[in-house]
C-alpha positions in Angstrom: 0.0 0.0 0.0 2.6 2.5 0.8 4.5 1.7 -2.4 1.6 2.8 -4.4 0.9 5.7 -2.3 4.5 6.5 -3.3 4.4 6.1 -6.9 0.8 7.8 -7.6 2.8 10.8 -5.2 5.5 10.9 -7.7 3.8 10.0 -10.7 1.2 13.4 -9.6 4.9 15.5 -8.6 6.5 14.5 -12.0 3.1 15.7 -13.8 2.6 19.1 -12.4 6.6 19.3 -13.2 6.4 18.2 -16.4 2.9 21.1 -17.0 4.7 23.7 -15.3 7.8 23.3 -17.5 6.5 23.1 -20.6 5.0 26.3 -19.9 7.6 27.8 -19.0 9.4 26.4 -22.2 6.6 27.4 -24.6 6.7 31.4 -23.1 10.5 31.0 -23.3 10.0 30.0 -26.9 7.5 32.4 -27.8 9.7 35.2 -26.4 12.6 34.0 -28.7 10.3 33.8 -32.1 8.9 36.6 -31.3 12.2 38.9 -30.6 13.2 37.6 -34.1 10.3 38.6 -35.2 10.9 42.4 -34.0 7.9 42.3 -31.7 7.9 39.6 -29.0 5.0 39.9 -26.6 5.1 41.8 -23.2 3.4 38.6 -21.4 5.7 35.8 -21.9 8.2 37.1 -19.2 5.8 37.0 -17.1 4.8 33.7 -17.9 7.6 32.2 -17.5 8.2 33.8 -13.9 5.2 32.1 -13.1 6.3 28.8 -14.7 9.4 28.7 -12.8 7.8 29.1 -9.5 5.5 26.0 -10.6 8.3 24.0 -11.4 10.1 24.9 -8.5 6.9 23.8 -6.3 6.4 20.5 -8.1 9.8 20.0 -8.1 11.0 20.2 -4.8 9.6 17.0 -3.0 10.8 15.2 -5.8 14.4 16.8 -5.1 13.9 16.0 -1.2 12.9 12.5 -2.4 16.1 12.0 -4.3 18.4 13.7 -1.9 18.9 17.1 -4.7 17.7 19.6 -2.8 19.4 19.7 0.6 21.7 16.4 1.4 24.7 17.2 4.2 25.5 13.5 4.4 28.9 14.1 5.7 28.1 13.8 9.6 25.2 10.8 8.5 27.5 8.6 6.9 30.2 8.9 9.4 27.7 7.7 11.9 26.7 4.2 12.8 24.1 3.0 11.3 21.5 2.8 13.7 22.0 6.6 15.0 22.2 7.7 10.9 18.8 6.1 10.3 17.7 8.2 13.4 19.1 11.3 12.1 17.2 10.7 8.9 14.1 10.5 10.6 14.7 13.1 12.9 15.0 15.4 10.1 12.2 14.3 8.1 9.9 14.0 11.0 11.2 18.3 11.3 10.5 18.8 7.3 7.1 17.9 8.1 5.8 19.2 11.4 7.1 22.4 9.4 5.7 22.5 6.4 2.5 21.1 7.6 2.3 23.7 10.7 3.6 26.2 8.0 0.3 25.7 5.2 -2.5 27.6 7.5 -0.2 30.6 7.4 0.8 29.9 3.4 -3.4 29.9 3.0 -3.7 33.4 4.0 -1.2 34.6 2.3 -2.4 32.9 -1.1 -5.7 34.5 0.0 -4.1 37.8 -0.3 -3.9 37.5 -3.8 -7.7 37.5 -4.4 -7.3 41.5 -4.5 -4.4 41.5 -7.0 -4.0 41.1 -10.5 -0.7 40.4 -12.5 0.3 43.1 -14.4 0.7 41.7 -18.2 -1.1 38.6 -18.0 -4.0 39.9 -16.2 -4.3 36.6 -13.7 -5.7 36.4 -9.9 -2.1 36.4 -7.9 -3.7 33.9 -5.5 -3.5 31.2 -8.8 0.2 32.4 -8.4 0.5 32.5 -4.9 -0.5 29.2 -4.7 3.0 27.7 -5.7 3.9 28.5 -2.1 1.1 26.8 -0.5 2.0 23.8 -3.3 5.8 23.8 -2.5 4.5 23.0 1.5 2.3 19.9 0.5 4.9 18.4 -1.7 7.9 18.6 0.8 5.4 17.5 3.8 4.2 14.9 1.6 7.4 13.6 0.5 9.1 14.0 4.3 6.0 11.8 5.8 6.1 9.2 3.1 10.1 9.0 4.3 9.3 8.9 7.9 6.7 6.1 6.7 9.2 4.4 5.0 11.8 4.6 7.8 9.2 3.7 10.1 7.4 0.4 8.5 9.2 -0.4 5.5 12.4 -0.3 8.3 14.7 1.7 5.2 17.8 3.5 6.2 15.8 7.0 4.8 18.6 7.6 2.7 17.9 9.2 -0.9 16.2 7.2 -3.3 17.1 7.5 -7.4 16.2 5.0 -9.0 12.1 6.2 -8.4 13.0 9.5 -10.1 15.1 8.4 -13.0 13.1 5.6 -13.8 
């Protein structure tokens, strides 16, 4: 069960990442063509500001997942085993109790954006805002499925690739 839970949690991670950069991609593009052009469109750099934040939300668990986004192993792997695998957990259990006690707060400030508009494009900022609130749910979600596998799947919560590559 928690193996499936894992994959559909990476498969959903990997999706918004893969949206959010071909967005970001296509404005790129368009900005390109159209400076060739002699008149590229006010919008797209915009756009792909707002691309960029998505792809940074989607893909940061994924990066906490595989060990990319924050990984000072020095001190782990000079440990024991035992008291590494506690470290592990320790700081997962901490990634998140923080980003879960963090999203209440995140809420209101996506709420915020309701009375904002972006300037070329036009959107609601709280559609952009809402990267920040995403960001939170995909590196509490990742943490706890870590602490879950540390906990009943008795891993050594170290990094793990080979879900991400494959």
């Amino acid at each position: 069960m928690l193996k499936r839970i894992n994959s559909v949690t990476i498969f959903c991670a990997k999706f918004g990442l893969f949206l959010s950069f071909t967005v970001m991609l296509g404005s790129v593009m368009i900005q390109v063509v159209g400076r060739l052009n002699g008149s590229s469109p006010v919008w797209t750099e915009e756009l792909t500001r707002y691309g960029l934040l998505f792809t940074i939300s989607f893909g940061a668990g994924l990066a906490f997942r595989t060990g990319d986004l924050v990984a000072v192993d020095i001190l782990t792997e000079s440990l024991p085993v035992r008291f590494a695998r506690l470290l592990r957990l320790f700081g997962a259990i901490s990634t998140a109790a923080l980003c879960f006690y963090l999203l209440p707060h995140a809420w209101k400030y996506v709420s915020i954006g309701k009375m904002q508009t972006s300037p070329a494009l036009g959107v609601r900022m709280h559609l952009i805002h809402l990267s920040i609130w995403i960001t939170l749910i995909c590196l509490g979600v990742f943490a706890s499925l870590r602490v879950l596998d540390i906990i009943i799947l008795k891993t050594s919560g170290r990094p793990i690739k080979q879900d991400i590559e494959g």
